[in-house]
N, C-alpha and C positions, 0 to 999 in steps of 0.2 A: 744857562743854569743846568747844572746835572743831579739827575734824579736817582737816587739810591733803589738797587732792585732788592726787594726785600728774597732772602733766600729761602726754599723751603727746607722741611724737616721730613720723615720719616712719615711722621704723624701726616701730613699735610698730605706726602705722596701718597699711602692707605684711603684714604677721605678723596682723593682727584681719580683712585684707578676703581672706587664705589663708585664715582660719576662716569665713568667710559675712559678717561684719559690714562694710555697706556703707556710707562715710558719709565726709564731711571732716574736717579739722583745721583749727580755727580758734583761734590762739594757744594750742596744748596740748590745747585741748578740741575729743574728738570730739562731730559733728554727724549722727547718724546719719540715713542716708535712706532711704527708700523708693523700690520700685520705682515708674515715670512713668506707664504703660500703654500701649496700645496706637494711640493718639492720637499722643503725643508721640514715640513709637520709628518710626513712620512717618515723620515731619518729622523726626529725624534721619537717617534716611536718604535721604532723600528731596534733603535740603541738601546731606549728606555723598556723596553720587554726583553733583552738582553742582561741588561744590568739588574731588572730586577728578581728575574727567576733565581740568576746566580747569589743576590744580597739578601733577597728574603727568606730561600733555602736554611740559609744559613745561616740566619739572623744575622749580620752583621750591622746593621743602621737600618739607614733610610734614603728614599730619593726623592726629589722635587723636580718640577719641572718647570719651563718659564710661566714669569708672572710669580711666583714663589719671593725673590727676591732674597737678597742679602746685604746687613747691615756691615757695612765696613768700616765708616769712619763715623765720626758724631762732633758739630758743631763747629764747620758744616757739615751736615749728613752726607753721608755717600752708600748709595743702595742700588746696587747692582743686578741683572734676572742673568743667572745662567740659563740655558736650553734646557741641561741638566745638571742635577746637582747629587753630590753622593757624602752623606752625612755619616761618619762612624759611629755606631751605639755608643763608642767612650765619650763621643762630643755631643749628642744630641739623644735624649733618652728615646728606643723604641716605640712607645707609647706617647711620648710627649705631644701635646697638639695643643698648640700656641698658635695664638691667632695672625702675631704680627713676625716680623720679618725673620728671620735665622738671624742670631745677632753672633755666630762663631763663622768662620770660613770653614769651605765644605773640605773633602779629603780630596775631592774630583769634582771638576767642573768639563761640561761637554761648553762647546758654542760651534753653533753650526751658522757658516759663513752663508750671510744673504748673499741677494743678486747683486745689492747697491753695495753691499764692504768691499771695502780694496783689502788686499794682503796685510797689507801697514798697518789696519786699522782693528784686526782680528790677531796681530800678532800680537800688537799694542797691547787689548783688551787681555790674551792669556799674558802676558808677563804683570800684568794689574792683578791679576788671579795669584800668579804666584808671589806678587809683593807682599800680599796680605796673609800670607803662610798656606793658600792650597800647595797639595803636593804634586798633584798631576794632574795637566789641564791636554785634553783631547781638543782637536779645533778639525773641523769636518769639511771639507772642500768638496762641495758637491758638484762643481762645474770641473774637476779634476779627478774624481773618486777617489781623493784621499786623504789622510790623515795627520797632520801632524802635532808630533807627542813633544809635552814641554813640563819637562822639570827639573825642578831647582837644581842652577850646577853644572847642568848638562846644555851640548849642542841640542839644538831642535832635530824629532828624527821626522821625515816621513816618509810613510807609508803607503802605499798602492794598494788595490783591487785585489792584488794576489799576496797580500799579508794578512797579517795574522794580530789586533790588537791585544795589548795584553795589559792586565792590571797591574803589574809590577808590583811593587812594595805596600801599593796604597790596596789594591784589589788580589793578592797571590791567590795564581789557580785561575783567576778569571782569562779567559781567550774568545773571541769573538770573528769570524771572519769579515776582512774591511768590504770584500763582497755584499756580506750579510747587511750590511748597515743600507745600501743602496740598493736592496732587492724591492722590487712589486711586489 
């Protein structure tokens, strides 16, 4: 006899990550995760006080950080956490503060590669980013110190230690050094 799993919803993931359970929605099914350590919560912050000197300056949106979440598909759900997220004021009002998930895809998505992701499995993840119309998705190789930039269209580039990240289209003006992301 085979048992039907019943799938979840959006709604469902909100009410399990109230209980402690931390993890995505991936077509109905959750993905549960683990905490990153103390490696990669540096490097989000580190990018995330970067990103947001230069977006708040200047009003341009907003940013999130994981656990924030994003709705991508619906029925079955699929709800995604970047590291980071960078939301246009065109797409996402300044002020808006909604409780439940970003239901648009961001402009920029960060993810910064745990211990346990393989290459495959983070390259995978940004081309899902940009399936869903982000425009530029940074993926952080911390055990490499480096960067590699993915958007629509284009080879993958990366980046080293002694470059220079840049917003391109989605952030112009923005520059960051790939150092700066991995400094103490």
């Amino acid at each position: 006899m085979i048992t039907a799993t019943r799938l979840l919803t959006a709604d469902d993931l909100l009410r399990l990550h109230s209980q402690g359970v931390r993890g995505e929605l991936i077509r109905g099914v959750l993905h549960e995760t683990m905490p990153t350590g103390y490696a990669h919560g540096k490097i989000v912050v580190n990018l995330s006080a970067e990103l947001r000197y230069f977006v708040k300056d200047r009003k341009l949106g907003s940013l999130t950080a994981a656990d924030s979440g994003v709705w991508l598909e619906r029925n079955p759900d699929t709800v995604r956490e970047p590291d980071i997220a960078y939301f246009s004021a065109a797409k996402i009002l300044l002020d808006a503060l909604d409780t439940g998930y970003a239901e648009v895809p961001p402009d920029l998505v960060v993810e910064i590669a745990s211990p346990n992701d393989s290459r495959r499995e983070v390259r995978e993840k940004a081309e899902t980013w940009l399936h869903y119309g982000v425009d530029l998705v940074w993926v952080v190789q911390p055990d490499t110190r480096t960067v590699d930039v993915h958007v629509p269209g284009r080879a993958v580039m990366t980046l080293t230690e002694h470059d220079t990240l840049d917003g391109l289209d989605v952030l112009p003006g923005f520059n960051c050094a790939i150092s700066d992301i991995f400094d103490t």
